[in-house]
C-alpha positions as CSV (number, residue, x, y, z in Angstrom):
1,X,-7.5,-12.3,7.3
2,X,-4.3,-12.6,9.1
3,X,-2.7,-11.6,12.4
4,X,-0.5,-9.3,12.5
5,X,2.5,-8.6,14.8
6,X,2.8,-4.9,13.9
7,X,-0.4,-2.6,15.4
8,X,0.0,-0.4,12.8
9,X,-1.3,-2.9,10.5
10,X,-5.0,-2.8,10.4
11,X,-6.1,-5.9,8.3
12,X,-4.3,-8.3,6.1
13,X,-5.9,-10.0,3.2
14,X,-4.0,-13.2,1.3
15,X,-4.8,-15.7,-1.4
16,X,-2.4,-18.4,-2.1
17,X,-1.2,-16.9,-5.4
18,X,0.3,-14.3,-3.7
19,X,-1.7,-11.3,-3.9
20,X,-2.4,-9.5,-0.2
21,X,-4.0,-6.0,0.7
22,X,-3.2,-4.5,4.0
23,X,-4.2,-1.8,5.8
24,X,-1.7,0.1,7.9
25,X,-2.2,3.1,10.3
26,X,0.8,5.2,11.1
27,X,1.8,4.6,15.0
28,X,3.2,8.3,14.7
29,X,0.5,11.8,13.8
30,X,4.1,13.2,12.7
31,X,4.3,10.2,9.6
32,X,2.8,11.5,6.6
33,X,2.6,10.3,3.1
34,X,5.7,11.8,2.0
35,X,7.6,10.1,4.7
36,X,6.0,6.4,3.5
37,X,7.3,7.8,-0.5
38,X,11.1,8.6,0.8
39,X,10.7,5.3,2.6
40,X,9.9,3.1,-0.2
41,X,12.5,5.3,-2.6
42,X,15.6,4.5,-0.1
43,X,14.3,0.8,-0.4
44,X,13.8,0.2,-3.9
45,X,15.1,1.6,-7.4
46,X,11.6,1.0,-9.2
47,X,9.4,3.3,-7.7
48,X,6.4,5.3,-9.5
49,X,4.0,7.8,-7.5
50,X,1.4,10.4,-8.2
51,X,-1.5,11.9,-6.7
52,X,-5.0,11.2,-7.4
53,X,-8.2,12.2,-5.8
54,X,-10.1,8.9,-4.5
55,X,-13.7,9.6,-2.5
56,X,-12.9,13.7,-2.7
57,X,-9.9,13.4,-0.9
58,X,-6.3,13.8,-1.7
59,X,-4.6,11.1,-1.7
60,X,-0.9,9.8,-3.2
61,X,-0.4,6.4,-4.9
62,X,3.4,4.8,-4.7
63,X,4.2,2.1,-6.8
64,X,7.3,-0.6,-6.5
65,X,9.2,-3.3,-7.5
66,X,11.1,-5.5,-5.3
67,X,12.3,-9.0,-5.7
68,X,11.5,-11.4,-2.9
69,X,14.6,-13.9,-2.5
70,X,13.0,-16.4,-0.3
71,X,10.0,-17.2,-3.2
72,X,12.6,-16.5,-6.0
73,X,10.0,-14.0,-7.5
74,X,9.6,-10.2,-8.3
75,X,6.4,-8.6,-6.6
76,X,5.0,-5.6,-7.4
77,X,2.9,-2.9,-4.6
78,X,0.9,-0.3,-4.8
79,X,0.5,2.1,-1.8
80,X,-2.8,4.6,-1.7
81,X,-1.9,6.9,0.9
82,X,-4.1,9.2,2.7
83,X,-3.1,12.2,5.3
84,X,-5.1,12.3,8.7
85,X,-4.8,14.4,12.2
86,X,-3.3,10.8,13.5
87,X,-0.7,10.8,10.8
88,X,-0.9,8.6,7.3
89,X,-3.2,6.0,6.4
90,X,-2.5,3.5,3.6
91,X,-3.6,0.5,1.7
92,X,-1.2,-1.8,0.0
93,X,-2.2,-3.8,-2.7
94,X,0.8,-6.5,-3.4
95,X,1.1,-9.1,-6.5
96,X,3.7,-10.9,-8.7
97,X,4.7,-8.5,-11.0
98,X,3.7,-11.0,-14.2
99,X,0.0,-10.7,-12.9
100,X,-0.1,-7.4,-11.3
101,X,-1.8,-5.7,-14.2
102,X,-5.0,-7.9,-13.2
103,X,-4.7,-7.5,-9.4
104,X,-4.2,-3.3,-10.1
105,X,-8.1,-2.4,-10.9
106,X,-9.1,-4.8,-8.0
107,X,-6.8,-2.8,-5.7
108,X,-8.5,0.6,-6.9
109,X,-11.5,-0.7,-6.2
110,X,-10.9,-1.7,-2.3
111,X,-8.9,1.2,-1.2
112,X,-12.3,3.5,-3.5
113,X,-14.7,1.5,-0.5
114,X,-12.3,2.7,2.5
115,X,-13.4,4.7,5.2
116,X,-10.9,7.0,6.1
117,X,-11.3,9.6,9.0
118,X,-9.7,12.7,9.9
């Protein structure tokens, strides 16, 4: 797990192929899901969202495509987003985008353990 300079983030997980999960707690109770969606959409161009129910809650998945310049290589993120009284709550689950399809199922799996409260 990593440091992180942000307090919003919560945890940062990394292997040295380049897959990372973070958890990140809005700073703000007025930030909300949609907010995190319009975010990501004025950053990227490839952007797919839904909603989806995950441990009887509501909850809205975002996922992108960006290319990282530094590492000369395209990564691919997926956001699960919840709504709380302290403002949104989200995992991000980040991969290459040639081996995200094995990383997605894993990234189900963590953010289906979470603890979220109100």
């Amino acid at each position: 797990m990593g440091d992180s300079k942000f307090q919003q983030v919560v945890s940062i997980h990394t292997n040295s192929a380049g897959h990372s999960i973070a958890v990140i707690a809005a700073s703000d109770v007025s930030y909300h899901c949609d907010n995190l969606k319009r975010d990501i959409l004025t950053a990227n161009s490839s952007l797919n969202s839904g909603e989806l129910i995950i441990q009887g809650r509501d909850a809205s998945w975002i996922k992108s495509t960006e290319f990282n310049p530094t590492a000369n290589i395209r990564m691919t993120s997926i956001r699960y987003c919840f709504n709380t009284d302290n403002g949104a709550v989200f995992m991000q689950g980040t991969a290459p985008e040639h081996t995200f399809f094995r990383s997605e199922s894993i990234f189900r799996n963590v953010v289906a353990t979470m603890k979220i409260g109100e």
